[in-house]
C-alpha positions, 0 to 999 in steps of 0.5 A: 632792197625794197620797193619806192613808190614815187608820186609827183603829181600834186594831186596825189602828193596834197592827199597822200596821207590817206594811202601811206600807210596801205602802201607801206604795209606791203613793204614799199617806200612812199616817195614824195618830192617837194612839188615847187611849181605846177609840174617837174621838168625833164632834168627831175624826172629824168634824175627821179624816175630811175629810181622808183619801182613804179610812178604816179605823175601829172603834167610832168615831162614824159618825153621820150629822153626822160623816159629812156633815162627812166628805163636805165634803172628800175622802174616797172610802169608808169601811171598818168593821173587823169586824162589827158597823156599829151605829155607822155611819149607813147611811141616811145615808151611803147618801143622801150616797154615801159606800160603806161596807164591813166584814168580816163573817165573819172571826172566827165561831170565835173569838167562838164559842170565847169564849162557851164559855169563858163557859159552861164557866167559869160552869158549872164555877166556874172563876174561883172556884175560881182566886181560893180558890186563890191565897187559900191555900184549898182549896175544891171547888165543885159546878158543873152538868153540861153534857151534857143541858142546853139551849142556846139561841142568839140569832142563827144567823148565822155566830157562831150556828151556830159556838156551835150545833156547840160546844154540840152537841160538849158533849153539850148539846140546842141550840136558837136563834132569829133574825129571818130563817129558816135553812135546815134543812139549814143547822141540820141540819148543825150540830146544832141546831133553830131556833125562835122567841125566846119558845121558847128563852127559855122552854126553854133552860138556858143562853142565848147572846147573838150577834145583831147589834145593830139598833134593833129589838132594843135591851134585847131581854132585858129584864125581861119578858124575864128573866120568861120564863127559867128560874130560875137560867138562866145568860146569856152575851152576846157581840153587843153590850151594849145588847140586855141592860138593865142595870137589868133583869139587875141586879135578875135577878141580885139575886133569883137568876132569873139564876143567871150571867152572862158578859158580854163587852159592856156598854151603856157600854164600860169598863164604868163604875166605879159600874155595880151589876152590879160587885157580883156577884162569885162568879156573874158574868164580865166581858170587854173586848169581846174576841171577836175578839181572837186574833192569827190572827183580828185580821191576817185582819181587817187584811189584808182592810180594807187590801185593801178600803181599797186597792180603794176607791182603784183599786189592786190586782187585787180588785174591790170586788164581792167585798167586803161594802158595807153602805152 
């Protein structure tokens, strides 16, 4: 019986083309589900993970049944692209001894860049000013200065302190936070000073959002979170949407204490048709989830989860220690 290679993730699926035939070559089958919307639920995964010898996935559901239905058939290892895992039950498929790697640092610019074009666009009302124009008007906004503004950044991993030497480039004093403690000269080489969260809440002009997600940061900004910011603060996420409350920036927004918002993730993805954030429309901008999502940054990606995949099958020269198991 030969091997079954099972990606799911829509990244890997859309650029699968360039690794078919490499795979096949070592007798394994390429298994590509028909992606229907942005990721496969539980009863899917549950019903297709049995069946495959190893699996690249996305923000597909890894919860801890779909992964003790997974350990009834064959599979050997799982790959999350990317890297975020919030959606992988670790302790669960630690216990059950299932390895599970993703790929972390592979797109730190990239999702730095995007925040900026946050900022720069809020800052500057470039969307505005793009929708006036097409509309046969002519108007000229007064946008904010970046140069002297504070920055703060929550979350001085890889992302972090990518959006840190941005900030600094801008002319802006930058700030930022993180449950762990980065060394100084790491800070230093970036331009920025770490400090505690309730600190760059309080003191920053501009607030970045790039921490992973973890149970102990859900609706992190929330409203007694809001309460503590600047009026008219502009606040950019691009972690991940649970560790904004919704319901608490929504009336943020209404009262003017958050003067913009750039959102590339929301707690609900598609962002739902009915979400009350959808009324604001001359102070807000809304992405897809897409931080990643450059050609350069998605093959780097792909490349390293089929090396990883592979790997987990005994093919190839690298080991897998030279990769990141996160289970």
């Amino acid at each position: 019986m030969s091997l079954k290679f099972l990606v799911t993730c829509g990244h890997l699926q859309r650029h699968i083309g360039r690794y078919e035939d490499e795979i096949r070559s070592h007798g394994i089958d390429v298994w590509v589900p028909k992606l229907e919307s942005q990721q496969f639920n539980a009863a899917e995964m549950a019903a297709m993970l049995p069946e495959a010898d190893v699996a690249v996935a996305g923000d597909d559901d890894l919860s801890a049944p779909v992964l003790r239905a997974a350990m009834t058939g064959k599979l050997k290892g799982l790959v999350r692209w990317g890297i975020g895992t919030d959606n992988v039950d670790k302790p669960v498929a630690t216990e059950l001894g299932l390895p599970v790697y993703n790929t972390p640092g592979m797109f730190s610019n990239e999702v730095a860049d995007l925040a900026l074009g946050h900022i720069l666009t809020l800052a500057r009302h470039l969307q505005k000013m793009d929708r006036d124009v097409r509309a046969g008007l002519w108007t000229r906004y007064e946008g904010t200065s970046l140069h002297g503004r504070t920055l703060g950044v929550v979350g001085l991993g890889g992302i972090g302190r990518e959006i840190v030497r941005r900030g600094v480039a801008f002319g802006m004093k930058v700030i930022g936070s993180d449950v762990v403690t980065v060394d100084p000269s790491l800070m230093a080489s970036v331009g920025g000073v770490q400090k505690p969260f309730e600190t760059v809440i309080e003191e920053a002009d501009i607030i970045v959002l790039a921490c992973n997600l973890t149970a102990e940061n859900h609706h992190l900004i929330n409203a007694e979170a809001l309460a503590r910011m600047k009026d008219g603060v502009m606040l950019v996420n691009v972690a991940r949407g649970p560790i904004v409350d919704e319901v608490a920036l929504t009336e943020a927004l209404k009262s003017g204490k958050v003067g913009s918002a750039g959102l590339d993730v929301f707690e609900q993805e598609p962002l739902p048709a009915d979400s009350p954030l959808r009324q604001f429309t001359g102070n807000t901008l809304f992405g897809t989830h897409s931080g990643s999502s450059t050609a350069e940054a998605i093959q780097r990606v792909n490349r390293m989860s089929v090396d990883i995949a592979l790997t987990m099958l005994g093919i190839g020269t690298a080991k897998l220690s030279s990769f990141n198991r996160v289970a």
